[in-house]
BAPAMI-210259 format. One record per residue (C-alpha): residue number from 1; x negated, y negated, z negated. Coordinates in Angstrom, 1 decimal, decimal comma. Layout:
BEGIN
NUM/X/Y/Z
...
# end
This chain:
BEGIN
1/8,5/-12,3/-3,4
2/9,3/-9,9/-6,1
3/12,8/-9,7/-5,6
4/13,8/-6,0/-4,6
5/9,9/-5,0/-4,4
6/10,0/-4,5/-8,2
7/13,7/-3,8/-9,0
8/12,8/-0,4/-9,6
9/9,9/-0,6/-12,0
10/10,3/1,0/-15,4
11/13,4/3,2/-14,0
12/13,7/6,2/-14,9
13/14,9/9,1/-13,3
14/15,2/12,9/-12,8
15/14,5/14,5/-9,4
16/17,4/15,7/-7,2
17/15,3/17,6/-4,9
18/11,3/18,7/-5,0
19/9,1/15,7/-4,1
20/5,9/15,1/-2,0
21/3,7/13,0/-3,8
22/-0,1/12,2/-4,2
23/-1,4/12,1/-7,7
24/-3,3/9,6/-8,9
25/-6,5/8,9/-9,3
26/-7,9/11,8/-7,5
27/-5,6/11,5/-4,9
28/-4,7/15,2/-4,3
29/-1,7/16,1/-2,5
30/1,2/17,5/-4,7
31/4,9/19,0/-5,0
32/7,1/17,3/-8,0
33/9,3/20,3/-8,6
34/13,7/19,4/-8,9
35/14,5/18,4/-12,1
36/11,6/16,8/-13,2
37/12,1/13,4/-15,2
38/9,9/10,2/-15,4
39/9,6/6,7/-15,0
40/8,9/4,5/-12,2
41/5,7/2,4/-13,1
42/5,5/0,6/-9,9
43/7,6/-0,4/-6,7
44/5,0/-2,3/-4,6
45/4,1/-1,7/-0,7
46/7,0/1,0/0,0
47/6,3/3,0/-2,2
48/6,4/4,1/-6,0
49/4,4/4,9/-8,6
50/6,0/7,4/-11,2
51/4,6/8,6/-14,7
52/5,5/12,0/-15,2
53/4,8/15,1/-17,7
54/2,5/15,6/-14,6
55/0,7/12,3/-15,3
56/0,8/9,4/-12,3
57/1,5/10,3/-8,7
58/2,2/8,4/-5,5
59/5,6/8,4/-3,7
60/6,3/7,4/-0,6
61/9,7/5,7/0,3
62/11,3/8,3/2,6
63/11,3/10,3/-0,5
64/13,3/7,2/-2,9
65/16,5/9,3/-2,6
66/14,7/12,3/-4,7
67/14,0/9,6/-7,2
68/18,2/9,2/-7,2
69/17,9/5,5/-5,8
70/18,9/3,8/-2,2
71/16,3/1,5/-0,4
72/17,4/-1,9/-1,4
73/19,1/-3,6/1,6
74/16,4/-6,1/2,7
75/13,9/-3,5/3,0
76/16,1/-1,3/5,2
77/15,7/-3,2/8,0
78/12,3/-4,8/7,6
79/10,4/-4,7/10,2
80/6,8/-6,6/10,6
81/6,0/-9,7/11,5
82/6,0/-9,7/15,2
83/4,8/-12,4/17,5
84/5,7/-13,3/20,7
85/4,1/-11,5/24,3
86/2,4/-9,2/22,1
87/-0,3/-11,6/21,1
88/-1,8/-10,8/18,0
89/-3,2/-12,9/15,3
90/-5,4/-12,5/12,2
91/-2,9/-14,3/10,0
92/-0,7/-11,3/11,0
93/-3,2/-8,5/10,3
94/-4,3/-9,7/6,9
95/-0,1/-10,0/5,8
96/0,8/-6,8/6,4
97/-2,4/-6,4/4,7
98/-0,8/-7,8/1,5
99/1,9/-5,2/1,6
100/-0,9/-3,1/0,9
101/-1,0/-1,8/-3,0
102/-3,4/0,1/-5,2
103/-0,7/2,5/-6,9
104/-2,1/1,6/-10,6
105/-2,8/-2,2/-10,1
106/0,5/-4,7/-9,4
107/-1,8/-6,9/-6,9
108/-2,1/-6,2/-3,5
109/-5,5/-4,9/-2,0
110/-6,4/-8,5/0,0
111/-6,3/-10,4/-3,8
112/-8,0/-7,6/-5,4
113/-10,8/-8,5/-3,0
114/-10,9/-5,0/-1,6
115/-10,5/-6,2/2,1
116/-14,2/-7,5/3,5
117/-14,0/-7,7/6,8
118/-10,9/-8,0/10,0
119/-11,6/-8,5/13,3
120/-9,5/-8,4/16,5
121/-10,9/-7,2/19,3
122/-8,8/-7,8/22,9
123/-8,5/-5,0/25,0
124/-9,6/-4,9/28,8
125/-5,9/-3,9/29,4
126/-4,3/-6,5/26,9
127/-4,2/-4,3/23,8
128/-5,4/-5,5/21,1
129/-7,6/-3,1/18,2
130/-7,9/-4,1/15,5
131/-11,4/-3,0/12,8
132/-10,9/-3,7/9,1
133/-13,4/-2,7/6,1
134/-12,0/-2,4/2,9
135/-13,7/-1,2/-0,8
136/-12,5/0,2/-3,8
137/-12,4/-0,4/-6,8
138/-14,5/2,4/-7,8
139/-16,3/4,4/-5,6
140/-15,1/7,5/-6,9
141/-11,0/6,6/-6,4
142/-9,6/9,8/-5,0
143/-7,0/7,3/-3,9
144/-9,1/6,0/-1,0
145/-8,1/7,6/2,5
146/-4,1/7,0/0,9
147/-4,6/3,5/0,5
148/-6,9/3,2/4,0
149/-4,3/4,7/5,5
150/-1,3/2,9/4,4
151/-3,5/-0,2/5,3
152/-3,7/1,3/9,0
153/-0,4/1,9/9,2
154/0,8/-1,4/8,4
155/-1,5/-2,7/11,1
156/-0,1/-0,3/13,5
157/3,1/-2,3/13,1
158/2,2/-5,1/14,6
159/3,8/-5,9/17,7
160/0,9/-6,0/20,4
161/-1,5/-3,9/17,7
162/-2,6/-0,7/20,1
163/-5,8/1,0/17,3
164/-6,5/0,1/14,3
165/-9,6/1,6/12,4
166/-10,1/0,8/8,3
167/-13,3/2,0/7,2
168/-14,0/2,4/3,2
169/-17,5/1,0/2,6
170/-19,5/0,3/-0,9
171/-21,6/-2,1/0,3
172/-21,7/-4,8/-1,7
173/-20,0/-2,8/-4,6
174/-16,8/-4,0/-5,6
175/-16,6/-6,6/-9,3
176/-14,0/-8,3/-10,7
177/-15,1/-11,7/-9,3
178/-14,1/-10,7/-6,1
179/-10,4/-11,1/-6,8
180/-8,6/-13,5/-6,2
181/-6,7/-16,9/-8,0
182/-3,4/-15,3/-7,3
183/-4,6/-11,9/-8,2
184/-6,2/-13,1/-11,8
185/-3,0/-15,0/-12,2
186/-1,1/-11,7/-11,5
187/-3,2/-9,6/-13,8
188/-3,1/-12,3/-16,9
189/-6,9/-13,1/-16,5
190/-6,5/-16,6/-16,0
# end
């Protein structure tokens, strides 16, 4: 599954245009002006962390042409899993979960352990919402509402997904025992 996700990591490059971006940690909204150079740390999720003389921001893929590069061609036409009639499952929630990516750690937020709790609740009118609560890994991550909402939004692309609601909670408190094989395995604790 690496494939084009990561092709992009350690690239450098020098902005074309000014960029969006969030920096990270404290999650701040920002401009990267034209001309600025870096690296690209991370390609994970959709989008890209870069290293800059600004230190670490967030950027989303709409903005990979500022960064001088074309969206690989598999992920041009991704689209989520969809199932059939509009019928949702929990298998399908927690794998677009996976997409999900803290920008400074390379394993995605449902082997981190971050994700506690998805349920599916059918709709009266045969919508389906859908409630997830998800952690940090330190309650003091400016980086929280980015990564809740690029969870939601990847639940929002479900076919037959009508709401979806993350909530960050602290209770219990996030610890390293929490993540999982594949996530130790990813992050050379193992």
């Amino acid at each position: 599954m690496t494939g084009t996700r990561t092709m992009y990591e350690n690239t450098e490059f020098t902005l074309s245009r000014d960029c969006e971006a969030i920096q990270i940690p404290s999650g701040q909204k920002t401009t990267i002006p034209a001309g600025t150079q870096g690296v690209i740390t991370q390609s994970l999720g959709g989008s890209y962390t870069v290293a800059t003389y600004q230190g670490l921001a967030r950027v989303a893929d709409k903005d990979l042409d500022a960064l001088g590069l074309q969206k690989p061609q598999a992920q041009t036409a991704q689209k989520p899993a969809s199932t059939t009639d509009g019928q949702v499952s929990e298998e399908d929630v927690w794998n677009q979960l996976r997409q999900c990516y803290d920008p400074e750690i390379p394993v995605n937020i449902v082997d981190l352990g971050l994700v506690y709790d998805c349920r599916l609740i059918k709709e009266p009118d045969g919508g389906t919402k859908v409630e997830v609560k998800m952690t940090l890994t330190a309650p003091g991550c400016g980086m929280g509402p980015a990564i809740a909402h690029d969870a939601q939004s990847k639940i929002l692309s479900i076919d037959g997904v009508d709401e979806a609601d993350v909530q960050l909670v602290w209770d219990p408190p996030w610890n390293q025992n929490m993540i999982s094989e594949a996530g130790r395995m990813k992050l050379g604790m193992i």
